[in-house]
N, C-alpha and C positions, 0 to 999 in steps of 0.2 A: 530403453537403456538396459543393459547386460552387462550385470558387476555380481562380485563376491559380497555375500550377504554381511551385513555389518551395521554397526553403530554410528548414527550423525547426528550432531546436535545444530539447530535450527535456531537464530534470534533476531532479532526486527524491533526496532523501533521506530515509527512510523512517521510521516509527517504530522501527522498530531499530537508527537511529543509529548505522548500521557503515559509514558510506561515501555519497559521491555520485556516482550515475548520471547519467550525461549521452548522449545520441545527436544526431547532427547528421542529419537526414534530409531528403528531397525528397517533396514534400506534392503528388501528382498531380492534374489539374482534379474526376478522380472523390473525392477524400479518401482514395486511397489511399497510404500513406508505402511509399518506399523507405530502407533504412537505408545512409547514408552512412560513417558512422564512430561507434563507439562509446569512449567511458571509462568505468573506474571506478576513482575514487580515493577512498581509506581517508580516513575522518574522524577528525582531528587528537583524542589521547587527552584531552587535557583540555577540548579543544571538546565532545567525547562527551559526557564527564563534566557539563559544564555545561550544555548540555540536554538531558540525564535529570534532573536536578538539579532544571531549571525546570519540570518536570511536577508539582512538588509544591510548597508557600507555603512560602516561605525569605525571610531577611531582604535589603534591597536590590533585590528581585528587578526594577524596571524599568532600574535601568542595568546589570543582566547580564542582560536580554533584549536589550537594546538594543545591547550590546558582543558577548553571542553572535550577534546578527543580521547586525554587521558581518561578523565572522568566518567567517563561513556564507557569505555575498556572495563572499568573498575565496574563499573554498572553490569555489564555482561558479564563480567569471571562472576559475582555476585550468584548472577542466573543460572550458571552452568553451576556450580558448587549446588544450588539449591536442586537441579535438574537428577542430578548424580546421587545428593543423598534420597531423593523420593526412589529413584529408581533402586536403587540400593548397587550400583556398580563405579568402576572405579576409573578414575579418567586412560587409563593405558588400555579401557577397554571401547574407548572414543575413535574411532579411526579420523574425523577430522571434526569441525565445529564452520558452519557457515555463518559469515556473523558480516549483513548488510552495508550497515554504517547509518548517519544519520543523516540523509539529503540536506544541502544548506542551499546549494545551487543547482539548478540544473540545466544549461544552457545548449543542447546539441548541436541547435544552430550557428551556434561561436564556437564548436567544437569541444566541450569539454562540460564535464558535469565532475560534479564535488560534493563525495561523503565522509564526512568526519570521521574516522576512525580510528584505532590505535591495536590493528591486527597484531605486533609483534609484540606489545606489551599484554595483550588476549591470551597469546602463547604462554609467554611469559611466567603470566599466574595461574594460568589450567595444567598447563604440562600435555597440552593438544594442540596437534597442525591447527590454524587456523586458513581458511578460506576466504579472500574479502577483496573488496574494488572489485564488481561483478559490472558492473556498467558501462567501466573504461575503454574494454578491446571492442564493444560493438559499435560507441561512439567514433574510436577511430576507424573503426570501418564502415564509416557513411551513416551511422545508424541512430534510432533516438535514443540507445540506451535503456529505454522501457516500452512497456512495462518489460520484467523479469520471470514473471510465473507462467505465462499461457503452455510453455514445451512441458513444465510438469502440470497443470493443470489438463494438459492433456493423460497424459500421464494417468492419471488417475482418476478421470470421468471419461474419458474415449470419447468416441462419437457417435456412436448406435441411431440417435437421434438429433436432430438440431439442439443444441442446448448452449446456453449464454452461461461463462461462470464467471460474476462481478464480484470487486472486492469493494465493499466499501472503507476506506480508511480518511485520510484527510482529502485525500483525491482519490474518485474513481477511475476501476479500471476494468475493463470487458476483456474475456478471453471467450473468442467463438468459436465452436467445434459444431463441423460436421459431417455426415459421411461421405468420403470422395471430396473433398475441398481441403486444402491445405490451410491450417492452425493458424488464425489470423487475431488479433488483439491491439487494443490503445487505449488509452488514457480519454473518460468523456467528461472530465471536469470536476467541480468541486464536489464531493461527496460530504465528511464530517468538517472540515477545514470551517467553512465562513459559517456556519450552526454551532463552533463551539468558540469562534470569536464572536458571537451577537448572543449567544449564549453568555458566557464569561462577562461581560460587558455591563449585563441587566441583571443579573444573579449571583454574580461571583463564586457562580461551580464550573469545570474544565470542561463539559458538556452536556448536555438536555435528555436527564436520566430517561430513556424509555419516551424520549420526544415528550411529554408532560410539560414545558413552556410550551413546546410549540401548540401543542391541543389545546391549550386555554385563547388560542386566537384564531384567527379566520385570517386564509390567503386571502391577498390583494390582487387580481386580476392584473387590474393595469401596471404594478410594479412588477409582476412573473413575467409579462409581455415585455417588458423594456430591458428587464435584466436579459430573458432569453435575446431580445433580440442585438444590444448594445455593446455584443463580445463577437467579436470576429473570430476568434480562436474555435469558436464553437460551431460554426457551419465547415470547418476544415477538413479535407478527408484524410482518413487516414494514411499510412504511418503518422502519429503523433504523438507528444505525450506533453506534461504540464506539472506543476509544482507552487509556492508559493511564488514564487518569480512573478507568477499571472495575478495567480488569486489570494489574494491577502488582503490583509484591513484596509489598505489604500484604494484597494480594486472596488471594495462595498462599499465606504465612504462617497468614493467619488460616485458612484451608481443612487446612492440616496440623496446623496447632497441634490444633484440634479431634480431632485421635487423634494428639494428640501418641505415646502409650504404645505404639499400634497401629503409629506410621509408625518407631519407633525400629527394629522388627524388618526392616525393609526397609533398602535399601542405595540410597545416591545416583542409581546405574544404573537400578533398580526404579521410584524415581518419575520419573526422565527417560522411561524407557519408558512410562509411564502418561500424563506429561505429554505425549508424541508421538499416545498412541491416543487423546488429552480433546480436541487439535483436528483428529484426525479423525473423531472419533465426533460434533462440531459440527458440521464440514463436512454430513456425510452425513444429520447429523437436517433439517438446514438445507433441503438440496436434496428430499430425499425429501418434509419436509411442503408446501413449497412447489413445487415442479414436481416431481412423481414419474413422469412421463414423459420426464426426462431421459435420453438414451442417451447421450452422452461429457462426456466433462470435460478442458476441456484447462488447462494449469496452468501460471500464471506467477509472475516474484517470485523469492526470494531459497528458498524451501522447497522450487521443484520442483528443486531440487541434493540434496536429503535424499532419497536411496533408500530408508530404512526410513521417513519419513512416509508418500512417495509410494505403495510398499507397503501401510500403513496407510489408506491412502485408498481404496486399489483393493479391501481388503478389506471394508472400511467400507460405502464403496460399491455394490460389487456390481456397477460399469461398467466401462466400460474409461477408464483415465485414463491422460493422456498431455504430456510437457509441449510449449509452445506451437512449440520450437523445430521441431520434427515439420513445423510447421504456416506454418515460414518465418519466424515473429517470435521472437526473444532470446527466450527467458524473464524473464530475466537484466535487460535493457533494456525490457521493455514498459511500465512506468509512464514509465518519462522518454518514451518515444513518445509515449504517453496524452498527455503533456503538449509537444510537440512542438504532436502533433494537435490540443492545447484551444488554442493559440497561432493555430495556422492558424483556427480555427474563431473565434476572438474577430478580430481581423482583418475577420473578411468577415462579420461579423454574424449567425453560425449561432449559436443557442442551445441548447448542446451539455449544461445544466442538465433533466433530466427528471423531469417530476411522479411518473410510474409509478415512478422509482424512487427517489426521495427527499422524497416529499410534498409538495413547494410546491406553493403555489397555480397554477401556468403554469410553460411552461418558460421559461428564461432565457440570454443569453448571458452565459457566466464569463469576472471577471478584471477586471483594469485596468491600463490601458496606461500603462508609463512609454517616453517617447520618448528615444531617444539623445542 
């Protein structure tokens, strides 16, 4: 990408609905971002509550997307206000803001995918373009909509070498670079998502600080063999992608219930461990069938803070894995970058949507512009 140097602010709040990330970066002529300032503020308990809520058919449900979308909005301007005063500059000096939304659905197979949003009320209260529905032009053209990051992910790690760059959030997702091969990426399944529902469940915290439930138990062989093998979604080849659509509390229930008898003998700790080594044993079958000449992996997202996944990984694996901060980018912040980056890229007319990795028909430029 070749643009004029400038300011974009970056926010994401993920499918595990614990918070929005925000960064305020400087978008160099090359496409390279510097990070300016970063936030992250906790998503409001009953906000949570209400979109987890929306991922499933409830009654009412368009004036509580509608009213969560506001709230969502309010949550962002929050992050950019907070963005602004760290950096010490002032929104006229924001040339756009790329701001996600909040997946509830994602169906491409039915044509259409839905993220909560409320870009022109975003404007609104920043007094900056906003950038948002980044998903919708690829799915109408043939596409799965996701993942979103691998064109900047390229962007900013190249390809010199084989190298895998995974994000872990509530779903994972691979973006594979290497040299002479065209930029390929998909969704390999649950990452934090079913660990911080079985987490939450047995402890009543949002997720398993630094994996510490799950180290106090021992994976179960034969429940890791029955989970990997009882999801068809997961032998699929790529173009793909996933959401809680798939994988949600119902998906696990019904996967335990099936030994019910069997899983009584285990302890809360036992299936958090098993649920840590099912999306690493995804990660690794992931990458291995589809580029088995990968040599690193470097890892971003809300998971590479879990030292016993990140362990798990490496064991998995059989590489070296590393996470991205190593590498000069947040872990921590990289998607709100991502989007940052797709902000800069809609702007100047790069079509940052790619066929190799999510089927449409051509590539595409993501997003839609609300002006200030």
């Amino acid at each position: 990408m070749t643009t004029a140097a400038g300011l974009f602010i970056g926010l994401m709040s993920g499918t595990s609905t614990d918070g929005v990330d925000g960064v305020l970066a400087r978008i160099a002529p090359d496409g390279r971002p510097a990070v300016l300032a970063e936030a992250s503020l906790p998503m409001p308990d009953e906000l949570r509550q209400t979109l987890l809520a929306l991922n499933a058919p409830g009654p009412d449900e368009l004036e509580r997307a509608a009213l969560a979308s506001l709230a969502l909005a309010e949550c962002y301007a929050d992050t950019v206000r907070q963005l602004l005063a760290t950096a010490g500059v002032t929104n006229t000096e924001v040339l756009a803001i790329g701001a996600h939304g909040q997946t509830v659905r994602h169906r491409p197979d039915l044509g259409y995918t839905l993220q909560l949003n409320a870009p022109a009320l975003l404007a609104e209260r920043t007094g900056i373009p906003v950038v948002a529905d980044f998903r919708a032009r690829d799915v109408a053209a043939g596409g799965q909509g996701a993942p979103l990051v691998p064109a900047f992910h390229a962007a900013i790690f190249g390809a010199d070498v084989p190298r895998a760059v995974l994000n872990l959030g509530g779903i994972a997702n691979v973006t594979l670079l290497a040299p002479g091969r065209p930029v390929t990426g998909f969704d390999t399944g649950p990452a934090n998502m079913l660990l911080d529902e079985w987490c939450r469940r047995h402890t009543g915290q949002h997720y398993d600080d630094d994996g510490a439930f799950a180290a106090a138990g021992k994976v179960d062989t034969n429940i890791l063999e029955y989970l990997l093998a009882s999801e068809p979604w997961l032998s699929k080849r790529p173009p793909k992608s996933t959401g809680r659509d798939l994988f949600n509390a119902t998906w696990l229930d019904s996967r335990l219930n099936a030994w019910d008898g069997y899983c009584r003998l285990l302890t809360p700790q036992d299936i958090q461990a098993t649920l840590q080594r099912f999306t690493a044993r995804t990660v690794a079958q992931a990458i291995d069938r589809e580029a088995p000449d990968t040599r690193e992996i470097l890892v971003c997202g809300g998971g590479a803070r879990n030292r016993g996944l990140m362990r798990d990984l490496a064991e998995c694996l059989g590489r070296p894995v590393a996470s991205t901060d190593a590498h000069g980018v947040p872990a921590q912040s990289m998607e709100a970058l991502a989007f940052a980056w797709l902000a800069c890229a809609h702007l100047n007319g790069v079509a940052a949507g790619l066929p190799t990795v999510t089927g449409a028909r051509g590539a595409r430029v993501l997003g839609a512009l609300y002006p200030a």
